[in-house]
Biopython code that builds the backbone (N, CA, C, O; Angstrom):
import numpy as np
from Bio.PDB.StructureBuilder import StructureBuilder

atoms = [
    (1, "UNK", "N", (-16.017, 16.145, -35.403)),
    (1, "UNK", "CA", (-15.831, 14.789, -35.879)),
    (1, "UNK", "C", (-15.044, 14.846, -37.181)),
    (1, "UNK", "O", (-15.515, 15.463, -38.137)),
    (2, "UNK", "N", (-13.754, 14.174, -37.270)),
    (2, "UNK", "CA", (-12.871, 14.105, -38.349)),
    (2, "UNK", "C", (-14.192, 13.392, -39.879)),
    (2, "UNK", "O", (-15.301, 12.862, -39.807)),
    (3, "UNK", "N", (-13.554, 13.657, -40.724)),
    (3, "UNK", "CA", (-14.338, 12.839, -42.121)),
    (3, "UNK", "C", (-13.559, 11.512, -42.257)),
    (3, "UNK", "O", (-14.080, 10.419, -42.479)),
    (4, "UNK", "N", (-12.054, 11.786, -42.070)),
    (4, "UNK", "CA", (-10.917, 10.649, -42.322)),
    (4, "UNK", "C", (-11.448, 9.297, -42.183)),
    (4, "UNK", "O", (-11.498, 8.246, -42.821)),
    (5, "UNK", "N", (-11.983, 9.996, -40.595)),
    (5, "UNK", "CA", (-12.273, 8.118, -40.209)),
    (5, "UNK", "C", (-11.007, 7.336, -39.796)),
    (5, "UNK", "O", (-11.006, 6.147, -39.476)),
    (6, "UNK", "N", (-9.874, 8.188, -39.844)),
    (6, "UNK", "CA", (-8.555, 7.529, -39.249)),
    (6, "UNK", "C", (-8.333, 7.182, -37.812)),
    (6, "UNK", "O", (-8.158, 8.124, -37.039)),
    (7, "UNK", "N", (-8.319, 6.150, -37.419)),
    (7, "UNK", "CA", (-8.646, 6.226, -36.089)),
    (7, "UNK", "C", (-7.000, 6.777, -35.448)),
    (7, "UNK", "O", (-6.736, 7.731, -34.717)),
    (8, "UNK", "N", (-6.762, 6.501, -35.614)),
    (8, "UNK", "CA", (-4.888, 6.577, -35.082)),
    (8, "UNK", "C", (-5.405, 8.170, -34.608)),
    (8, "UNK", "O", (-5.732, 8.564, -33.488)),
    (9, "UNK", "N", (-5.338, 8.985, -36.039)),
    (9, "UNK", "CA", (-5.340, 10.740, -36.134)),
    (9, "UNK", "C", (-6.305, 11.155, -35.562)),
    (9, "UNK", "O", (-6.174, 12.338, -35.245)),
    (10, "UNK", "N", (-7.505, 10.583, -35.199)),
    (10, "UNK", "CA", (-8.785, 11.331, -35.156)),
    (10, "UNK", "C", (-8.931, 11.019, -33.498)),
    (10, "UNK", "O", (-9.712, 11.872, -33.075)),
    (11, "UNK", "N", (-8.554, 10.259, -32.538)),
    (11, "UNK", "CA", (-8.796, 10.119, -31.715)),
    (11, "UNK", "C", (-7.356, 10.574, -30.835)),
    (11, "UNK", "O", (-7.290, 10.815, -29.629)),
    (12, "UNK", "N", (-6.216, 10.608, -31.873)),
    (12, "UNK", "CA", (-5.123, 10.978, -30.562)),
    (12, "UNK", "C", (-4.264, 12.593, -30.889)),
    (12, "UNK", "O", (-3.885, 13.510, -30.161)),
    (13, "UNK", "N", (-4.221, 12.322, -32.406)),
    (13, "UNK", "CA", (-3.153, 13.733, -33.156)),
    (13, "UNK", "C", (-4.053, 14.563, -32.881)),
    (13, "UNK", "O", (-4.093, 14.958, -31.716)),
    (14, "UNK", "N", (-4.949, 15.034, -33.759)),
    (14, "UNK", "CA", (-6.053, 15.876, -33.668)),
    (14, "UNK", "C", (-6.551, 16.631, -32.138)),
    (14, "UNK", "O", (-6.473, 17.842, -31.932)),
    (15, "UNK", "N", (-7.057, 15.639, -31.174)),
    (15, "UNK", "CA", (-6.993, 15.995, -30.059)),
    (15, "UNK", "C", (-5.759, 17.014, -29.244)),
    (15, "UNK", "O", (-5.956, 18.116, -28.734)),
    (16, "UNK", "N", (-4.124, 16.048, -29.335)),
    (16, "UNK", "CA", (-3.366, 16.612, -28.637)),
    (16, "UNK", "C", (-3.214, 18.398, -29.925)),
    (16, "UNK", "O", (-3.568, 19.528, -29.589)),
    (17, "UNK", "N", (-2.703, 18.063, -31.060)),
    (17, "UNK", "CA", (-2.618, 19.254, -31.859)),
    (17, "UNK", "C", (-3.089, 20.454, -32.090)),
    (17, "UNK", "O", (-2.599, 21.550, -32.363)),
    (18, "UNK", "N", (-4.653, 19.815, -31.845)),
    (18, "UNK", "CA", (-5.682, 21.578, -31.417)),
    (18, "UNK", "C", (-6.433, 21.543, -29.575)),
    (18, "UNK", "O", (-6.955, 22.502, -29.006)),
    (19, "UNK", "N", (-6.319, 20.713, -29.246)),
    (19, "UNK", "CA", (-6.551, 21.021, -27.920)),
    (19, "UNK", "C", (-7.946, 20.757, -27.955)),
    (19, "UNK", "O", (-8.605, 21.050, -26.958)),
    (20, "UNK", "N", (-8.660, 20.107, -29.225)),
    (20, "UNK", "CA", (-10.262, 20.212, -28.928)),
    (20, "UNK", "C", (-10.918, 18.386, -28.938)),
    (20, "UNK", "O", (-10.597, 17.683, -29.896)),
    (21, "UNK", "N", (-11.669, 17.885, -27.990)),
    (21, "UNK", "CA", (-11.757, 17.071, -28.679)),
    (21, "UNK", "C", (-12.312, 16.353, -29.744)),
    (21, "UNK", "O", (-12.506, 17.244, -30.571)),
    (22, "UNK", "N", (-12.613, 15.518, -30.143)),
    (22, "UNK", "CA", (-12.834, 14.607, -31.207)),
    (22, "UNK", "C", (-13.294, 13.181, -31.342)),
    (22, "UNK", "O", (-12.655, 12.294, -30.778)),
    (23, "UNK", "N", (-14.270, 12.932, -31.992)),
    (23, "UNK", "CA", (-14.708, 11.676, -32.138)),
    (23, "UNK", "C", (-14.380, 11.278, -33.743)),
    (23, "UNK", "O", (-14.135, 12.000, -34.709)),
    (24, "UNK", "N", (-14.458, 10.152, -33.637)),
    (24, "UNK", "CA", (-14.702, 8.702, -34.485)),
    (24, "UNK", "C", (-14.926, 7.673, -34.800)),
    (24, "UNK", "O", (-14.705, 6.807, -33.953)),
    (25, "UNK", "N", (-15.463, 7.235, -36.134)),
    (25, "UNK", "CA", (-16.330, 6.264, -35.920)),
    (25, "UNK", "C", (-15.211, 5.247, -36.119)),
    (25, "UNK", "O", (-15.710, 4.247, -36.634)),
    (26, "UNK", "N", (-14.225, 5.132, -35.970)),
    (26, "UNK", "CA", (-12.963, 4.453, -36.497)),
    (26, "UNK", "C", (-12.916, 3.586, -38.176)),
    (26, "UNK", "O", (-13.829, 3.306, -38.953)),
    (27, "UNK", "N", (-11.679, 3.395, -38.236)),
    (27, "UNK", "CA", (-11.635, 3.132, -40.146)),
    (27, "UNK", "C", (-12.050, 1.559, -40.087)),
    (27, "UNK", "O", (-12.408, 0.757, -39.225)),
    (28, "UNK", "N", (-11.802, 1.569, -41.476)),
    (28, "UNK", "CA", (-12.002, -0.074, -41.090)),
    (28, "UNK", "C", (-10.911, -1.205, -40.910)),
    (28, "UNK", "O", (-10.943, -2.419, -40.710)),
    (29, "UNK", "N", (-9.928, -0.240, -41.075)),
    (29, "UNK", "CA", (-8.688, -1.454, -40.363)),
    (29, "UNK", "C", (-8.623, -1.332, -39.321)),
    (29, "UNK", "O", (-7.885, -2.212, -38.878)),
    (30, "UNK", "N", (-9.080, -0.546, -38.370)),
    (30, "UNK", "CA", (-9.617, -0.240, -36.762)),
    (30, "UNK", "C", (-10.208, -1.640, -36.497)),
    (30, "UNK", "O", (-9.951, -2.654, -35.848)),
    (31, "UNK", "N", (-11.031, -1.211, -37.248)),
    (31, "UNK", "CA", (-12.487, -2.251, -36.702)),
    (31, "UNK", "C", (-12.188, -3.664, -36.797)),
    (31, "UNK", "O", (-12.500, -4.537, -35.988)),
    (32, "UNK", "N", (-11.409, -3.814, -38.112)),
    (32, "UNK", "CA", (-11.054, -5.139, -38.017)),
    (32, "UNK", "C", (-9.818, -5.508, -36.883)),
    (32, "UNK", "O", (-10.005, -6.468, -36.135)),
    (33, "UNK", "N", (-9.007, -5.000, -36.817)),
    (33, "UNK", "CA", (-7.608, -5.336, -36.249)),
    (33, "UNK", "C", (-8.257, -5.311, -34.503)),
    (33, "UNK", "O", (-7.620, -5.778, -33.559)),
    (34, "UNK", "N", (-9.246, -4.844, -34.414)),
    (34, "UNK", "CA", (-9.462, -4.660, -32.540)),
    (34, "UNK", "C", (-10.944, -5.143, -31.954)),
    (34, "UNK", "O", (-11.666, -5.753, -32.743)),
    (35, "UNK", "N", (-11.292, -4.967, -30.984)),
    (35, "UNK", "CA", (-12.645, -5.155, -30.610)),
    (35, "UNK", "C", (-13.357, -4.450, -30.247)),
    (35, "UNK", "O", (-14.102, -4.610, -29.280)),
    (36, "UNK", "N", (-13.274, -3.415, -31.023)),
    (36, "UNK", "CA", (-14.608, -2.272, -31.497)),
    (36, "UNK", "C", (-15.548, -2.954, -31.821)),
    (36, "UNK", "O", (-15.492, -3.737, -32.769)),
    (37, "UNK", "N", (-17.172, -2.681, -30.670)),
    (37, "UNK", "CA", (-18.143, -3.104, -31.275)),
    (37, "UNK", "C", (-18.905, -1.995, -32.375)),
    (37, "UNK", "O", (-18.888, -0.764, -32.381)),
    (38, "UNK", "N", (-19.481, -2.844, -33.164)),
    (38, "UNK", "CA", (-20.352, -1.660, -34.125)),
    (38, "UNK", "C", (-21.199, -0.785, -33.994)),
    (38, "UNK", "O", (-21.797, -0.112, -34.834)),
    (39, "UNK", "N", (-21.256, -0.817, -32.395)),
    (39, "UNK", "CA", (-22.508, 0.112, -31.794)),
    (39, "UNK", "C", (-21.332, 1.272, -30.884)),
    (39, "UNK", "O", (-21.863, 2.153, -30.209)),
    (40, "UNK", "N", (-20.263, 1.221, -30.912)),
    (40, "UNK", "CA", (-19.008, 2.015, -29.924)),
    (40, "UNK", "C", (-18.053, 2.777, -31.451)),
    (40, "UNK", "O", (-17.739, 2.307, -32.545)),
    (41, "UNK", "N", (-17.891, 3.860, -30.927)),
    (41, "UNK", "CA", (-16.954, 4.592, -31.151)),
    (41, "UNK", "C", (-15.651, 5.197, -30.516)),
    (41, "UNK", "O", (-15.303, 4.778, -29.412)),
    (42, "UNK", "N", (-14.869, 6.220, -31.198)),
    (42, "UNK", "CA", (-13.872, 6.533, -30.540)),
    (42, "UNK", "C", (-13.989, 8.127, -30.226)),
    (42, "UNK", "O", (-14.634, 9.006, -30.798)),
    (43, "UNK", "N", (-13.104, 8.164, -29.081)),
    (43, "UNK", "CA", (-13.094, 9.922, -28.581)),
    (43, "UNK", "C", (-11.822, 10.194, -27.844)),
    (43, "UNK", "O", (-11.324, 9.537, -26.930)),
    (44, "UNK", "N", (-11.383, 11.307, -28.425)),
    (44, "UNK", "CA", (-10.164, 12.101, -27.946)),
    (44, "UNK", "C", (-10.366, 12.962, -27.234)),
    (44, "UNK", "O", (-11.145, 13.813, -27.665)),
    (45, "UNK", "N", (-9.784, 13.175, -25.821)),
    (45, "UNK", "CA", (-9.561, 13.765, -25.065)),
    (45, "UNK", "C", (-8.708, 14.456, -24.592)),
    (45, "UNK", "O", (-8.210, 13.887, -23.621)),
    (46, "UNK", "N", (-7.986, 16.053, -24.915)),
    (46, "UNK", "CA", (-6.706, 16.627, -24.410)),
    (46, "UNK", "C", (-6.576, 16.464, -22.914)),
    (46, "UNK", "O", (-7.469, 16.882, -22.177)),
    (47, "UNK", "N", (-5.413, 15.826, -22.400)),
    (47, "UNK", "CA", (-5.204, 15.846, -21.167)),
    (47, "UNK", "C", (-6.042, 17.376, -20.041)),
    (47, "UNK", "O", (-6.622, 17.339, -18.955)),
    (48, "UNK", "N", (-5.706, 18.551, -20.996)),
    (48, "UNK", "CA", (-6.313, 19.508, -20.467)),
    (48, "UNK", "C", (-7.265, 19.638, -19.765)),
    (48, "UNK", "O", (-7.297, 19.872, -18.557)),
    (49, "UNK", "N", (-8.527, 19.417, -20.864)),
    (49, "UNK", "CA", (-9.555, 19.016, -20.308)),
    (49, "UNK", "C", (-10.268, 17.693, -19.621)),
    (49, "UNK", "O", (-11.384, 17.186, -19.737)),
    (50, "UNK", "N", (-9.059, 17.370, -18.829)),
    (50, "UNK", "CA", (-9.834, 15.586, -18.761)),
    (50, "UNK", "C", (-10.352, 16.492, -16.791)),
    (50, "UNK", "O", (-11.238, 15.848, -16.229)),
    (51, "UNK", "N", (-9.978, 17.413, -16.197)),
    (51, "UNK", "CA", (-10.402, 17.844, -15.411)),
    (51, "UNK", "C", (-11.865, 18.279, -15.144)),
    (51, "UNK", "O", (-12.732, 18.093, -14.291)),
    (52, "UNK", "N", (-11.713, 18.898, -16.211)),
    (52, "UNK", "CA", (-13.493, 19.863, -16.784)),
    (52, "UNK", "C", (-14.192, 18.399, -16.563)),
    (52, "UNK", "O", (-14.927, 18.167, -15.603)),
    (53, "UNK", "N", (-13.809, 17.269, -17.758)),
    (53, "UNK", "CA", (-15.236, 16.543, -18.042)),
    (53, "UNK", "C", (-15.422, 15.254, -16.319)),
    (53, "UNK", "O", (-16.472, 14.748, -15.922)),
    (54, "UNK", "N", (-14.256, 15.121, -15.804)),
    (54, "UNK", "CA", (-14.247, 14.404, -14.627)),
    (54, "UNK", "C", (-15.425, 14.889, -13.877)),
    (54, "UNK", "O", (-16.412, 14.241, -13.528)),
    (55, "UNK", "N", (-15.086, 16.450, -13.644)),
    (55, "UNK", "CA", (-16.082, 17.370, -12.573)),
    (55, "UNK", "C", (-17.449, 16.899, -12.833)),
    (55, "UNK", "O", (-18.262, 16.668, -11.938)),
    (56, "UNK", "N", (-17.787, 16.697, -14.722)),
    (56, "UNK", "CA", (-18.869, 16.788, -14.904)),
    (56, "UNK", "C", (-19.569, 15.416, -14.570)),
    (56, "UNK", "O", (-20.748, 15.336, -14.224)),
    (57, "UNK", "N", (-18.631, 14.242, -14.724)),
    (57, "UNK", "CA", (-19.312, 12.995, -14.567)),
    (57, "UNK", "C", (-19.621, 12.826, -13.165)),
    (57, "UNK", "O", (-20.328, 11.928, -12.707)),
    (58, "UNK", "N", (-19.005, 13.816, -12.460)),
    (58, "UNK", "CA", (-19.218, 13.364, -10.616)),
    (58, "UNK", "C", (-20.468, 14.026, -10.755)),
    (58, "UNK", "O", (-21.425, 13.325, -10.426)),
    (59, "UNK", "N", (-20.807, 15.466, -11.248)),
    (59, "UNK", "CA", (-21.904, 16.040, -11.068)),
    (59, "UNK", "C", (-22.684, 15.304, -11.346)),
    (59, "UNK", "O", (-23.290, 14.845, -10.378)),
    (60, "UNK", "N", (-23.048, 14.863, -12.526)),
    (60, "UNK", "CA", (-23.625, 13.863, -13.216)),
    (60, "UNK", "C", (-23.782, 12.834, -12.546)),
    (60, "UNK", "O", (-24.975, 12.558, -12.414)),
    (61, "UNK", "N", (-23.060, 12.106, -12.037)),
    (61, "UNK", "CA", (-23.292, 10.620, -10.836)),
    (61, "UNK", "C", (-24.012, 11.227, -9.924)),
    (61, "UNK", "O", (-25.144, 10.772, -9.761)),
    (62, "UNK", "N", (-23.671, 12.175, -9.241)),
    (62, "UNK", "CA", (-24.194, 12.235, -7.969)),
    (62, "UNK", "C", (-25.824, 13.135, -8.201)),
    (62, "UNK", "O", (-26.184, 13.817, -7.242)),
    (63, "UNK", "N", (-26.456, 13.113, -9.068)),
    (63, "UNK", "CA", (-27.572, 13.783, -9.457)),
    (63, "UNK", "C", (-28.452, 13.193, -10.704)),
    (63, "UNK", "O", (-29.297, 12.323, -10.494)),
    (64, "UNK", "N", (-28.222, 13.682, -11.937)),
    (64, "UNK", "CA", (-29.357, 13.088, -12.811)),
    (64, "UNK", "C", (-29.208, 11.710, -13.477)),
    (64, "UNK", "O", (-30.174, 11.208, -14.050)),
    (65, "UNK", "N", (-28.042, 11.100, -13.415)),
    (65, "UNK", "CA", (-27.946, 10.145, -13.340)),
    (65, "UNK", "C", (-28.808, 8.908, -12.878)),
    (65, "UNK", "O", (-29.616, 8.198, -13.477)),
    (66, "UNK", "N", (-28.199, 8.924, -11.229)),
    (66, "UNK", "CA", (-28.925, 8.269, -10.574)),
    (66, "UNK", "C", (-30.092, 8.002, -10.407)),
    (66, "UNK", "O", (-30.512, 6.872, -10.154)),
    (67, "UNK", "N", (-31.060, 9.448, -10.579)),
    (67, "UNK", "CA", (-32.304, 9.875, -10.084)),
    (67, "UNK", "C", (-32.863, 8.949, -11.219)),
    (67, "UNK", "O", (-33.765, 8.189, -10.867)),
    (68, "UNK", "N", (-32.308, 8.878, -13.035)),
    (68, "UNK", "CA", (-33.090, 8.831, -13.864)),
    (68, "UNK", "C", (-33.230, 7.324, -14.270)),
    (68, "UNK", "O", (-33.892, 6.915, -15.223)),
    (69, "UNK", "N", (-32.230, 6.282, -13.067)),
    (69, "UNK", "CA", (-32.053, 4.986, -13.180)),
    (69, "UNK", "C", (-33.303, 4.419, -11.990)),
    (69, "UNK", "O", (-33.716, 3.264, -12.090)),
    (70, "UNK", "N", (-33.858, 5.388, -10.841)),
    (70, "UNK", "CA", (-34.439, 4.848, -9.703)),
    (70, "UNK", "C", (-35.716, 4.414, -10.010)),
    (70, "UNK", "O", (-36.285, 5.215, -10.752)),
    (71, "UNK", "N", (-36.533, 3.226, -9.651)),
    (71, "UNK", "CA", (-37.896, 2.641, -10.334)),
    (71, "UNK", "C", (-39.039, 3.585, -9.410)),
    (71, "UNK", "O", (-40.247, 3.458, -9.607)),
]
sb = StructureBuilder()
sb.init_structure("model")
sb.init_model(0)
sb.init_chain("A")
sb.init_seg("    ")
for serial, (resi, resn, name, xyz) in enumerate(atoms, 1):
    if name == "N":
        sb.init_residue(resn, " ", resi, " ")
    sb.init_atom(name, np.array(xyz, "f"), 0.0, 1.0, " ", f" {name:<3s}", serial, name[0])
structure = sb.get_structure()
């Protein structure tokens, strides 16, 4: 997680530049200029890995997910 708080850098440069990703809570000209709620943040994702975390959300859907929504 960047300190900046820049949302621009912290969710897109940062990501593509080191390949890792990154969150933020975005700045506050973010927050004002868009419709970021105050309970949502931001996250960068290198194209790279958008494979890895896909795999994981199917795993994830099709298993503990579901199970942990059923009454």
């Amino acid at each position: 997680m960047a300190t900046a708080q820049a949302s621009c850098g912290d969710s897109t440069i940062i990501p593509y530049v080191t390949g890792n990703i990154n969150i933020s809570l975005g700045c506050f000209g973010c927050r004002k200029s868009t419709d970021i709620k105050p309970e949502e943040m931001l996250v960068g994702i290198p194209m790279a890995k958008i494979p890895e975390i896909v795999k994981a959300l199917e795993k994830m859907g099709a298993g503990p997910i579901p199970k942990s929504r059923t009454k």
